[in-house]
LOFI-824148 format. One record per residue (C-alpha): residue number from 0; x, y, z; residue in one letter. Coordinates in steps of 0.25 Angstrom, whole numbers, always signed. Layout:
! residues N
[node NUM [X Y Z] "A"];
...
//
This chain:
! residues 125
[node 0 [-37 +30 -80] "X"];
[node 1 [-29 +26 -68] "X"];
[node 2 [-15 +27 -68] "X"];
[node 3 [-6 +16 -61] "X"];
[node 4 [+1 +23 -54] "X"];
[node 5 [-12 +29 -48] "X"];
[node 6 [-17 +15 -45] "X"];
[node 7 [-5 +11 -38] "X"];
[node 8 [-2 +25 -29] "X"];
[node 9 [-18 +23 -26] "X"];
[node 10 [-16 +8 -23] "X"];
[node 11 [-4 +12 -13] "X"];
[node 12 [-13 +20 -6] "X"];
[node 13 [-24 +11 -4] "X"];
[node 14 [-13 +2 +0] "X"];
[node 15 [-7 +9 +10] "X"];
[node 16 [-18 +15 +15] "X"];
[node 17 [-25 +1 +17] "X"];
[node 18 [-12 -5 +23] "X"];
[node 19 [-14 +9 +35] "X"];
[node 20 [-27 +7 +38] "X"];
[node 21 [-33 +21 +32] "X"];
[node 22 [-46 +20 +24] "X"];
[node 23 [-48 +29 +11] "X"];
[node 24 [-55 +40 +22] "X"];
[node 25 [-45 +40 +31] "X"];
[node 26 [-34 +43 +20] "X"];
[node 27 [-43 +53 +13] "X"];
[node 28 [-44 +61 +26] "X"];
[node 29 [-27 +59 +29] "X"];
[node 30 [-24 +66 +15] "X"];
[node 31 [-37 +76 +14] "X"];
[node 32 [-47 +69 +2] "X"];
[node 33 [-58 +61 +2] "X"];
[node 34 [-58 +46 +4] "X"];
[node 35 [-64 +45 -11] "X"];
[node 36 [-51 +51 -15] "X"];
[node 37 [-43 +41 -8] "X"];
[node 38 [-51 +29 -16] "X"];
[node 39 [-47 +36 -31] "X"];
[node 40 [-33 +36 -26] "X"];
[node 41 [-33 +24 -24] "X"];
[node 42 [-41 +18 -35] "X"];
[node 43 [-30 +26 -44] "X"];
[node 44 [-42 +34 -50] "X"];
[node 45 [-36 +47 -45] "X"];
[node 46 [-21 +51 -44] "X"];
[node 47 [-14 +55 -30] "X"];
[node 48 [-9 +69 -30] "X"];
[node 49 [+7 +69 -26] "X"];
[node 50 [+3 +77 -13] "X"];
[node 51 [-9 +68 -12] "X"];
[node 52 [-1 +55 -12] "X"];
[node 53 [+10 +62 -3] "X"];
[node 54 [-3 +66 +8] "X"];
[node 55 [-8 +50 +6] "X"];
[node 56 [+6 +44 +8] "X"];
[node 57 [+6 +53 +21] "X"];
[node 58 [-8 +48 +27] "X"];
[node 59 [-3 +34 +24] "X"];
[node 60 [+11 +36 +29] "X"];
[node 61 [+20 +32 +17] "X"];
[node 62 [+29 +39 +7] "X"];
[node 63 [+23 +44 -8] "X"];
[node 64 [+32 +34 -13] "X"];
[node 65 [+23 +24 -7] "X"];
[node 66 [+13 +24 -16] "X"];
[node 67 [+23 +21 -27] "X"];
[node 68 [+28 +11 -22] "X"];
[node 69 [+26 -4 -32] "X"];
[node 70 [+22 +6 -44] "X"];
[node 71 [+33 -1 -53] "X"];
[node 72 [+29 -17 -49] "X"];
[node 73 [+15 -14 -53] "X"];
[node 74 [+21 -11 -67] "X"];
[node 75 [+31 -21 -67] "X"];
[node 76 [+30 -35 -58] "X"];
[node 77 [+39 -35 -46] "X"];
[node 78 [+52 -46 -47] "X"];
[node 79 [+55 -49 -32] "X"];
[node 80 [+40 -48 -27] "X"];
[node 81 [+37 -57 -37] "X"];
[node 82 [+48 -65 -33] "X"];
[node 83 [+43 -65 -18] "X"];
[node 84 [+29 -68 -22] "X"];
[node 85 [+23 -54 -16] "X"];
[node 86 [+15 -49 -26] "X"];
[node 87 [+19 -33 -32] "X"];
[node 88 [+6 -30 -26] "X"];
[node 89 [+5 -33 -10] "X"];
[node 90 [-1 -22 -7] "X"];
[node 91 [-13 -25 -16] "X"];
[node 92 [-16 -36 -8] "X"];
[node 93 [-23 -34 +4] "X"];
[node 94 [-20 -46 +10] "X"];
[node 95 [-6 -42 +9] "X"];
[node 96 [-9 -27 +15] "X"];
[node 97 [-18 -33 +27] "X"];
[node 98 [-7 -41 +31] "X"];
[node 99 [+2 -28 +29] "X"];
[node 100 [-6 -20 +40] "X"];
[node 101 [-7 -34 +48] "X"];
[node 102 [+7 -35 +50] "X"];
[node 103 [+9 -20 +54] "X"];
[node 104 [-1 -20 +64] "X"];
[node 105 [+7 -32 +72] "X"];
[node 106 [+17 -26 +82] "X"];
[node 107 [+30 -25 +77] "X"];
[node 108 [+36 -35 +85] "X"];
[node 109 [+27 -45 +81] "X"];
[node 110 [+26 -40 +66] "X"];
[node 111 [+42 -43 +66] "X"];
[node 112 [+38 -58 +73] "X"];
[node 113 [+27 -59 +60] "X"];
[node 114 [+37 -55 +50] "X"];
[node 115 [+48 -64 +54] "X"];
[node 116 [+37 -74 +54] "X"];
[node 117 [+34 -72 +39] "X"];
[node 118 [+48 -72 +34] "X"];
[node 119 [+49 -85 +41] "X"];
[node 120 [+36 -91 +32] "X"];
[node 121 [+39 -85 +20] "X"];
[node 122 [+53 -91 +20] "X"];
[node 123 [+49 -105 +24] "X"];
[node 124 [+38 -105 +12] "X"];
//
């Protein structure tokens, strides 16, 4: 049986991995496994190591704590994103993470131009 906290730490990696660019190989050969290894994390069917999550936070370039973060508002609903209308779950949607990785690869200057932008339609709906 799958533990939550080893669905949510493998949903994190998916996640993060997704939101870089790396594929399940290109992972796999960063922290020294097989691709197949990779996918049982992530489905939560097998448990990440403490040196293996610390070797898989360093491919992905993010601290441990990462993959912890949000544990708590899958148990218990989140007030002020609820408030905000963002769903507890943004990075489930891949909607959500595509517009993520869109946004980042705009040039900073621009990206600032797009933000201020946003602001300005959010507040005015």
């Amino acid at each position: 049986m799958k533990h939550p906290v080893d669905v949510h730490v493998g949903k994190r990696i998916r996640h993060r991995r997704w939101l870089v660019g790396m594929t399940q190989q290109q992972l796999a050969e960063s922290v020294g496994i097989k691709f197949q290894q990779i996918q049982k994390y992530e489905t939560g069917m097998n448990r990440v190591s403490a040196s293996r999550l610390w070797d898989i936070a360093a491919s992905l370039s993010v601290p441990v704590s990462f993959f912890f973060e949000g544990l708590s508002d899958e148990q218990h609903v989140d007030e002020s994103a609820m408030a905000a209308e963002v769903p507890s779950d943004i990075l489930k949607d891949k909607e959500a993470l595509d517009l993520i990785r869109s946004y980042y690869a705009i040039p900073e200057m621009q990206r600032r131009r797009l933000f201020e932008l946003a602001r300005v339609l959010s507040d005015a709906a």
